[in-house]
N, C-alpha and C positions, 0 to 999 in steps of 0.2 A: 951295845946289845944288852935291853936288861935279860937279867937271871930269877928265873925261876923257881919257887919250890913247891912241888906239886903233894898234899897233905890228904891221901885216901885208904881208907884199910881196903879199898875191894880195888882188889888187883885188874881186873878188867877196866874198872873204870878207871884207875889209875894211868895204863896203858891209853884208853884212849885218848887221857888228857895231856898225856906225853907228845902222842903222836900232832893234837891240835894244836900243841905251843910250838913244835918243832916245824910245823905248815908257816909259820909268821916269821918271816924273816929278820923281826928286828928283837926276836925271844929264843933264850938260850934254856934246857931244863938244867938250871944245878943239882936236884935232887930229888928223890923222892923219899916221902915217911908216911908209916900206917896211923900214927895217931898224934896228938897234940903235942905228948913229951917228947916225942922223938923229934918232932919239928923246931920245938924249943931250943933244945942240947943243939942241933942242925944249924938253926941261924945264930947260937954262939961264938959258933966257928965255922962258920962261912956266909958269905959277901951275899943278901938277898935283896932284888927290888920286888918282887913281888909273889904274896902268895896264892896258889888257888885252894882253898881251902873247902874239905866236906865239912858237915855238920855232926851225922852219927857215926861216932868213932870211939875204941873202948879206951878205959883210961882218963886221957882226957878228951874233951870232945869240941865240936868248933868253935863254939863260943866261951867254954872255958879257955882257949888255946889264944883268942882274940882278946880278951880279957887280960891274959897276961903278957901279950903284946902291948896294949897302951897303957899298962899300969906301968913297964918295963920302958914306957916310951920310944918304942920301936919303931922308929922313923920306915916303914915299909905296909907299901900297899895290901890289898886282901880284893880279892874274890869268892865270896862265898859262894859253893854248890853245894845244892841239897836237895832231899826229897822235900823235905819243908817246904811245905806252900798256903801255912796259916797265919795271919797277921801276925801274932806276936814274934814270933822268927822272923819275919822281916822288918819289925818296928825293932827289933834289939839288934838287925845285924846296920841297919839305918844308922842307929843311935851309937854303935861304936865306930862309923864311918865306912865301910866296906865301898869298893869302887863298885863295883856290881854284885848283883844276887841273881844265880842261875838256877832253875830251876830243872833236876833231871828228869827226863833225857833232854838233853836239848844238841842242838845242829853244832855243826861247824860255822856256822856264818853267825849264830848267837855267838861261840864262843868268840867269834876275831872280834865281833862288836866289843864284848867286855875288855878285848885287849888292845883295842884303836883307843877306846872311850879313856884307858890307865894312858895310853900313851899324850893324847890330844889334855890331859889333865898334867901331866909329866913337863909338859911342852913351854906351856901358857905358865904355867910357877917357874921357870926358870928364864922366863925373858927381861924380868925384870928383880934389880937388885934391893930396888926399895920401890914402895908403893904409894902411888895417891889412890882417891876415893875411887878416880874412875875408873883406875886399874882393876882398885879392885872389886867393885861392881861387875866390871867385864868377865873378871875370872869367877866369880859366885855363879854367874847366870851360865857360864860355859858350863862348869858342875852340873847344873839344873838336868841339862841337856844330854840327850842320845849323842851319841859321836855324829851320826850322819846328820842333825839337826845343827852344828857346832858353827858352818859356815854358810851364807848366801851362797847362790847359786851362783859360779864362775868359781871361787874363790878354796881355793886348796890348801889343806896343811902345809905341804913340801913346799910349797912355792911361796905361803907364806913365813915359813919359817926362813926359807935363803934371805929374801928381804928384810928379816930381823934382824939377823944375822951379819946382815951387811950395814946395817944402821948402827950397831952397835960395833963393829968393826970400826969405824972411820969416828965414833965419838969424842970428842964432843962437836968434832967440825958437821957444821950441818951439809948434806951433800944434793945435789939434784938427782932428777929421775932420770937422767942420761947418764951421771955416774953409777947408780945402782943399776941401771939395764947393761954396763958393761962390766961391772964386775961379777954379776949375776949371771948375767949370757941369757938373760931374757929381754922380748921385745920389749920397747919402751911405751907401748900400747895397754902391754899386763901390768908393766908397772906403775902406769897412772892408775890402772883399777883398783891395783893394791894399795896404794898408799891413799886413794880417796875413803877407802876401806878402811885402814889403818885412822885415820881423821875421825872418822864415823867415831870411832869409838876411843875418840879420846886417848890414842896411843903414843900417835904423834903428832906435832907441829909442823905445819906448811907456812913458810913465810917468803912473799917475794921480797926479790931483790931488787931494784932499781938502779942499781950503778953497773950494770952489767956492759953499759956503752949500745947496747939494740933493745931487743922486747925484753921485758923483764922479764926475768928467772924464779922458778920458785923451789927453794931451799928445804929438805925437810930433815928431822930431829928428834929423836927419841923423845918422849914427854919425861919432863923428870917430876919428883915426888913436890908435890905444892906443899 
């Protein structure tokens, strides 16, 4: 489950931001702080994946607070909200990296967006230990993208992540699509989709087999770094 730290001096808003992390099953709140410093001293000492973070706050303020996040090289995400909705606040919250920029008020359903979109970025960087081009082509262009833009149509997060999961499990033995439908507990029908999918984009290797003694089999293999 990541953890949270939610950075708003308006306690209303606060609370509601509480309540939206706490609606997504896969986000924990570790805290809450009114302003920048306090956020700082915060993830000194304690465990944070991600912040949602306002902009106007006394003290210091969000983009001062962001600032000394990557100058500190604070391997942890950002979500900026703001009332800010004039380019330069979002060319500077772009330019220090932020996973999303909200703009208040905004829904529950913005909000899960900005928090699928950290997760589906979360996802894709840890499936692989080292990278070739086409990796990482695949994962710039995922970036680019809305969460719900992220897969073709059939093709799910959870279902592709089992199937990664299981590729990288049985490494470096290459495995067929009947062993990954049984260790998965999905048909063998999904998992030709996936791993045609998986091909598409240059993730993995399908290669048959020919000594199999009937029709040939076709083997597949996490791509590794060229």
């Amino acid at each position: 489950m990541y953890k949270v730290l939610i950075v708003e001096d308006d306690p209303m808003v606060a609370m509601i931001n509480e309540q939206y992390v706490r609606r997504h099953k896969d986000f924990s709140v570790a805290g809450k702080c009114k302003d920048g410093e306090a956020a700082l001293k915060f993830i000194s000492e304690n465990d944070v994946d991600l912040i949602i973070l306002d902009v106007f706050m006394p003290h210091m303020n969000g983009f001062e607070t962001l600032r000394e996040l990557r100058k500190d090289k604070q391997a942890i995400d950002v979500i900026m909200v703001t009332a800010a909705n004039d380019r330069d606040s979002l060319e500077e919250a772009l330019h220090l990296g932020v996973v999303d920029y909200l703009v208040k008020p905004f829904s529950f359903d913005r909000f899960k967006l900005a928090l699928d979109k950290f997760i589906s970025q979360k996802r894709v960087l840890s499936d692989f230990d080292t990278l070739n081009q086409s990796n990482i082509d695949f994962i710039i262009d995922k970036k680019r993208k809305q969460p719900q833009e992220l897969f073709p149509k059939g093709i799910q997060d959870k279902t592709l992540q089992a199937i990664l999961s299981c590729l990288r499990k049985n490494q470096p033995e290459p495995i067929t699509s009947d062993i990954i439908s049984e260790q998965t507990g999905l048909t063998a029908v999904t998992v030709r989709r996936y791993m045609s999918y998986l091909e598409e984009n240059s993730l993995v290797v399908g290669e048959l087999n020919y000594e199999t003694g009937g029709r040939p089999c076709m083997y597949y293999y996490l791509k590794e770094d060229e």
